[in-house]
C-alpha positions in Angstrom: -52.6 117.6 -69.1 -54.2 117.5 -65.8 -56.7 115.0 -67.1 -54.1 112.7 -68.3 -52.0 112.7 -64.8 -55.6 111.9 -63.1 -55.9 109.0 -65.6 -52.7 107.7 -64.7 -53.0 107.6 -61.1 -56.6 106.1 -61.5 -55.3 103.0 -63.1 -52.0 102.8 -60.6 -54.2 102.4 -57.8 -56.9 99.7 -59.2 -53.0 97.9 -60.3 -52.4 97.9 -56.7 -56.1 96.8 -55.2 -55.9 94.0 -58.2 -52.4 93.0 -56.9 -53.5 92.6 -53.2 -56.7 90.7 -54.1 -54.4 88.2 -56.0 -52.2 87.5 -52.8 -53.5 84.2 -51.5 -54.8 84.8 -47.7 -52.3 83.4 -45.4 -53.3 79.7 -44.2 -53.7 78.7 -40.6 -51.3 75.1 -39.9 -53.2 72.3 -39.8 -55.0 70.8 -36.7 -53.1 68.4 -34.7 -54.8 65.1 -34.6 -56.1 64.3 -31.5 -53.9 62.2 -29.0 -54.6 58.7 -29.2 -53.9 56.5 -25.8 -51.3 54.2 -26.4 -51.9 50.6 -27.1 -51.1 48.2 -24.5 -47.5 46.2 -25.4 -47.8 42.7 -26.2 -47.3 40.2 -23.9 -44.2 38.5 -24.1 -44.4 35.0 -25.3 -44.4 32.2 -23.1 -40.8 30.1 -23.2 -41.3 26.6 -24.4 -41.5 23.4 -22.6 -38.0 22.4 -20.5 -36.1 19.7 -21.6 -35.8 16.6 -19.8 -32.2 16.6 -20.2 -29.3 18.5 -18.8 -26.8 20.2 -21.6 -23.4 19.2 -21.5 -20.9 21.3 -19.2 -18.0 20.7 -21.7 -16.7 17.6 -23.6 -14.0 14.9 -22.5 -12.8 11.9 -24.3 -11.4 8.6 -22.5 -9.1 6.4 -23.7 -8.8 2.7 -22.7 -7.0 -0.4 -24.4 -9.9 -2.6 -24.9 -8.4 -6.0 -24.5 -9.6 -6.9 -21.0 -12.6 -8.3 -21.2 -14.9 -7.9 -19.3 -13.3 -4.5 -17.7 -12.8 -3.0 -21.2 -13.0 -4.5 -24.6 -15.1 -3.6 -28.2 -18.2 -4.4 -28.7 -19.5 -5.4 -32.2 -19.5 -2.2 -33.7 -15.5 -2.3 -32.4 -16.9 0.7 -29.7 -15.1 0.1 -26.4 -17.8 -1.1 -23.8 -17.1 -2.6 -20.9 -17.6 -2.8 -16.9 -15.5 0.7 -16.7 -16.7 1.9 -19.5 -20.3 1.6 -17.7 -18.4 3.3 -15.0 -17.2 6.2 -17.3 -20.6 6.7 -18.8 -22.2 7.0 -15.6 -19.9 9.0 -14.0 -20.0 11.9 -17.5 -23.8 12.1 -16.3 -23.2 12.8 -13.1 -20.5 15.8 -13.7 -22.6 17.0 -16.8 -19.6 16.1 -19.1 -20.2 15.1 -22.8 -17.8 12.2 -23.2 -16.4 10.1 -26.1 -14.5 6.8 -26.1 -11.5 6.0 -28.0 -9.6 2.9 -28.1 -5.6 2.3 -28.6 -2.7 0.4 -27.4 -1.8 0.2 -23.8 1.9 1.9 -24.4 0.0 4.7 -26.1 -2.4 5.3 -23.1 0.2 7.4 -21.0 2.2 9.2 -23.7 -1.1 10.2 -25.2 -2.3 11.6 -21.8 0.5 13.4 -21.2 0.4 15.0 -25.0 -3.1 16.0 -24.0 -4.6 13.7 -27.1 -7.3 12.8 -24.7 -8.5 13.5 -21.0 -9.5 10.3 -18.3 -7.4 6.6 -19.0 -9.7 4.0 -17.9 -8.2 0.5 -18.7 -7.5 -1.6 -15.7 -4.7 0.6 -14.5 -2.8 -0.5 -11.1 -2.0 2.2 -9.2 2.1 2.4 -8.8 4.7 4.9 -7.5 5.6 5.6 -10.8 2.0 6.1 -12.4 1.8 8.6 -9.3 5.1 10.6 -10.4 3.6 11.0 -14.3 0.0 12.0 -13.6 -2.9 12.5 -11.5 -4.4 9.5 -10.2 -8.3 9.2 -9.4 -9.3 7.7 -6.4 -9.6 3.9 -6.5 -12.9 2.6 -8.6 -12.1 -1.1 -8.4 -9.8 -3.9 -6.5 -9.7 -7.3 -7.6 -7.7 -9.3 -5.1 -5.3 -11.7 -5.2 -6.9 -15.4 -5.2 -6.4 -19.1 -5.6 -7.8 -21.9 -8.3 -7.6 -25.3 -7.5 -9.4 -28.5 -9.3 -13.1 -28.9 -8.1 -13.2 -30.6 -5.4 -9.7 -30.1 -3.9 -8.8 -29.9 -0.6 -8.2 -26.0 -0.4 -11.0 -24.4 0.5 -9.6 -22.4 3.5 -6.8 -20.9 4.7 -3.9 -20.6 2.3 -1.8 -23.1 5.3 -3.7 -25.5 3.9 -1.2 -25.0 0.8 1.9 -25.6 2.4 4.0 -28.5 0.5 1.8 -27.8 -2.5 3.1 -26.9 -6.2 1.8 -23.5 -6.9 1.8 -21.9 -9.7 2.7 -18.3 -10.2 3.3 -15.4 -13.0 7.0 -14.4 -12.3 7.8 -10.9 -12.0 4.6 -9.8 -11.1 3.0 -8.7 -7.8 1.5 -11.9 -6.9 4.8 -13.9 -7.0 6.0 -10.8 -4.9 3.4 -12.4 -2.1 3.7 -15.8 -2.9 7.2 -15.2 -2.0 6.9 -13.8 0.9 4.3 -16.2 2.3 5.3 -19.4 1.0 8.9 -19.5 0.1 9.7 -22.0 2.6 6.8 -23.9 2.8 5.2 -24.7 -0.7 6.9 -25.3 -4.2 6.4 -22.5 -6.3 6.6 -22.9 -10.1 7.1 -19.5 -12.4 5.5 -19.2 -15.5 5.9 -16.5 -18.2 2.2 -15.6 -18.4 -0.9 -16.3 -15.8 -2.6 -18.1 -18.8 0.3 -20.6 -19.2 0.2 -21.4 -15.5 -3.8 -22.0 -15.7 -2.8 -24.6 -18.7 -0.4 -26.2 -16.3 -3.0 -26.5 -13.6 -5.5 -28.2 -16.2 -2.9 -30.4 -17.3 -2.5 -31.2 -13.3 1.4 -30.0 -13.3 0.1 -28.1 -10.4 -2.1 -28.1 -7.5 -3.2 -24.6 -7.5 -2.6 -21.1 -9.0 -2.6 -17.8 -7.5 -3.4 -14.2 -9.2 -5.6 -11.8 -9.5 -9.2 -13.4 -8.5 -11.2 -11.6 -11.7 -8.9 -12.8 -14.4 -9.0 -16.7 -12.1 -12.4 -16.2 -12.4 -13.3 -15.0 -16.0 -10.7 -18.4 -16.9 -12.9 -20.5 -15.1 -15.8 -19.8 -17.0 -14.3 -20.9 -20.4 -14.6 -24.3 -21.7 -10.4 -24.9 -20.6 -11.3 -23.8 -17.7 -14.2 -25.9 -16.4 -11.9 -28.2 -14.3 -11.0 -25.7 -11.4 -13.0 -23.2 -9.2 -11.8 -20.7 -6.9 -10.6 -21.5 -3.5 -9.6 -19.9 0.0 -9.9 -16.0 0.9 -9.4 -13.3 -0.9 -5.9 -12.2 -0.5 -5.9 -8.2 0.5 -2.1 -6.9 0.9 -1.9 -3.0 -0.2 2.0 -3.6 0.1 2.8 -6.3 -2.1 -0.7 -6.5 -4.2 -1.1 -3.1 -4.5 -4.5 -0.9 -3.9 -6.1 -1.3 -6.8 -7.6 0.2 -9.9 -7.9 4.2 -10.5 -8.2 6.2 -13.4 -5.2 8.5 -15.0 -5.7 12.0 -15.5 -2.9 14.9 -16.2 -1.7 16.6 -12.9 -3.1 19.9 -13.7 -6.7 18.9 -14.5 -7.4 19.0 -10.5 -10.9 20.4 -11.0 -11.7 17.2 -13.3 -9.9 15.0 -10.9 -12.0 16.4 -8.1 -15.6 15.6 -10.2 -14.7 12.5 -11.0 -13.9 11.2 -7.5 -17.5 13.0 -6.3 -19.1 10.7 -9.1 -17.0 7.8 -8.0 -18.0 8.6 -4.3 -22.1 8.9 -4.8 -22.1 6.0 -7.1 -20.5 3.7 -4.2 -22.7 5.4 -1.8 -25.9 5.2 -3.2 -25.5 1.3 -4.8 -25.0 2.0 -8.5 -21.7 0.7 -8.3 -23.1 -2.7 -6.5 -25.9 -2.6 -9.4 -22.8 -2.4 -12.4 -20.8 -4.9 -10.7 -23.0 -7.7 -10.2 -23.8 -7.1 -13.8 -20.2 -8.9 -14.2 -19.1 -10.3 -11.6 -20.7 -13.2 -8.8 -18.2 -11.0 -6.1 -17.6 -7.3 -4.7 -15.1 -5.2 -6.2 -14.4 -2.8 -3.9 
């Protein structure tokens, strides 16, 4: 009996030195890899070549009529072009303005302004009382004054005395019969006509001696075949109360900021003779 309980206790204790020899040992963590100095960022890449030309500051569109050559008319392509449309382009450069050019009627121009279809009117537009009640006027970017035609060769190139007791013929209603009027309603016959053009007809026909008006639209007529009779003659005639003080562009009232560029533009391109460089480019005289 003894025997046996030896037995027993024998094989218990190899179960238990077999058992702990089967237990795997218990494993050390791995090594940490050694630190390795951080690489050296990339430099940054080198920005690309600058461009010659100036992005846009923000879009406008002008409107003009297109029907005055050669202040404003379509080209061709039926794209408005134009003296002040030279003007226009030159002046979106210089205020960094992207600008487009439309063409419509002239009893659309103002309506159309004011319903904010468009920004900047250029298109030969007097400046008036009333113009200055409906919107923002630019400052003055051209005046064409007031002006006689006579036949080559008349006796009128001087003083406009030397008119007196001559038929002259005049546009009625307009600004120029406003003067002619006052300067020679005693002393010189003065004819009305409906039109200027139909008083130029009458002086080619030698119904009268001269014409006054406004000296480019004398001029441009002069340089047409019906008009190769007559030259201009005399001074210019400068009034700023009867004839008015010229040409400026229409803008709404509130756009003061875009008033305010535009004159700068206006302003540097009288200044430094890229005005005088447009204008002869048209026109044998100063506009300004």
């Amino acid at each position: 009996m003894r025997l046996m309980f030896g037995l027993i206790a024998l094989l218990a204790m190899t179960g238990i030195a077999s058992a702990q020899q089967a237990q795997p040992a218990p494993q050390k963590p791995p090594a940490k890899p050694p630190a390795q100095s951080a690489k050296p960022a990339a430099p940054a890449a080198k920005p690309g070549p600058k461009s010659p030309f100036t992005p846009p500051a923000f879009k406008i569109t002008i409107a003009t009529e297109g029907a005055f050559p050669p202040f404003n008319y379509l080209d061709r392509k039926g794209m408005p072009a134009g003296f002040e449309m030279e003007l226009a382009q030159e002046a979106c450069q210089r205020i960094k303005a992207e600008c487009e050019f439309i063409a419509l009627k002239w009893d659309q121009l103002i309506p159309g302004l004011i319903d904010k279809k468009f920004d900047i009117i250029m298109s030969s537009m007097e400046v008036t009382r009333e113009r200055r009640q409906r919107m923002g006027l630019s400052r003055r970017y051209y005046l064409s004054p007031g002006a006689f035609i006579a036949a080559k060769g008349a006796p009128f190139d001087g003083p406009p005395s030397l008119l007196r007791n001559k038929r002259i013929g005049i546009q009625r209603d307009s600004m120029h019969a406003d003067w002619a009027d006052k300067s020679f309603r005693r002393s010189a016959q003065l004819r009305r006509y409906a039109s200027v053009q139909e008083a130029l007809t009458a002086l080619a026909n030698d119904e009268v001696d001269a014409v006054f008006g406004d000296k480019a639209q004398l001029w441009l007529w002069s340089q047409k075949q019906e008009g190769k009779c007559c030259e201009l003659v005399g001074q210019d005639i400068k009034d700023t109360q009867t004839l008015g003080v010229g040409v400026a562009a229409g803008l709404r009232k509130e756009d003061v900021k875009l008033r305010e560029a535009l004159n700068k533009a206006f302003g540097e391109m009288m200044t430094d003779g890229t005005y005088k460089k447009l204008s002869e480019k048209y026109f044998p005289f100063p506009l300004n």
